[in-house]
C-alpha positions as CSV (number, residue, x, y, z in Angstrom):
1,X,-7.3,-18.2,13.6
2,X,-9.3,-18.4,10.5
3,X,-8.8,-14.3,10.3
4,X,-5.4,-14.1,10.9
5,X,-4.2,-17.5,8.5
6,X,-6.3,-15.0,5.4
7,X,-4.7,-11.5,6.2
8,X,-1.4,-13.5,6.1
9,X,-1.8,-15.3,3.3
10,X,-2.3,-12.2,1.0
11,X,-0.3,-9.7,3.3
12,X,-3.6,-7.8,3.8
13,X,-6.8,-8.2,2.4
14,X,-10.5,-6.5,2.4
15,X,-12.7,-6.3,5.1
16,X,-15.0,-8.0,2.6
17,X,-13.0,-11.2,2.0
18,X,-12.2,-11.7,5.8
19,X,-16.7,-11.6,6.2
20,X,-16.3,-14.1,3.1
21,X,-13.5,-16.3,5.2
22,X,-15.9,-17.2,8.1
23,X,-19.3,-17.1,6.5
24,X,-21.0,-19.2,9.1
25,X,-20.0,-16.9,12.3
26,X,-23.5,-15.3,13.5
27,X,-21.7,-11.9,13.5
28,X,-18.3,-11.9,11.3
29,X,-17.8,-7.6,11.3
30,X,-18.0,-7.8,15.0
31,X,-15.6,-10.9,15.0
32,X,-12.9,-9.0,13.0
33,X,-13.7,-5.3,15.4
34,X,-12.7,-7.6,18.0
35,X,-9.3,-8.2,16.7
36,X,-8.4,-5.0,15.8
37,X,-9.4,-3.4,19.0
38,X,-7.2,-6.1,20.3
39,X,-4.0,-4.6,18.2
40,X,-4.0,-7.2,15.8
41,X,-5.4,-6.2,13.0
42,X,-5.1,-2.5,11.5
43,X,-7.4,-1.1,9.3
44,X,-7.2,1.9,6.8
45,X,-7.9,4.8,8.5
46,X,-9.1,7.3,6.3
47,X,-11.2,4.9,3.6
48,X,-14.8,4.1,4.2
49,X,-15.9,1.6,6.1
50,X,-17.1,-1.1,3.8
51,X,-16.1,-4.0,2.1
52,X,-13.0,-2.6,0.4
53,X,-11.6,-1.3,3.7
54,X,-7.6,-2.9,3.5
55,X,-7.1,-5.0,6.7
56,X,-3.8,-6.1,7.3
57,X,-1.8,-7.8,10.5
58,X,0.2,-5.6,12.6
């Protein structure tokens, strides 16, 4: 819930602040992969995979 409450309250944020938002989860990148292969997250396609990606709720 911690995830989703961040990308809604900026309408989109950074893969980098959503690692920031649960820094004591043991594998944070993995937690957020989870939700977007789970359709509900999207992330920007054709930028780099670091911590600037733009994540946003679907």
């Amino acid at each position: 819930m911690t995830l989703l409450r961040a990308v809604d309250e900026e309408a989109g944020t950074t893969l980098g602040d959503l690692i920031a938002a649960i820094p004591d989860h043991p594998r944070p990148v993995a937690a957020i992969l989870v939700l977007i292969e789970a359709g509900w997250l999207m992330e920007e396609l054709r930028a780099p995979f670091d911590e600037h990606l733009r994540i946003w709720r679907v």
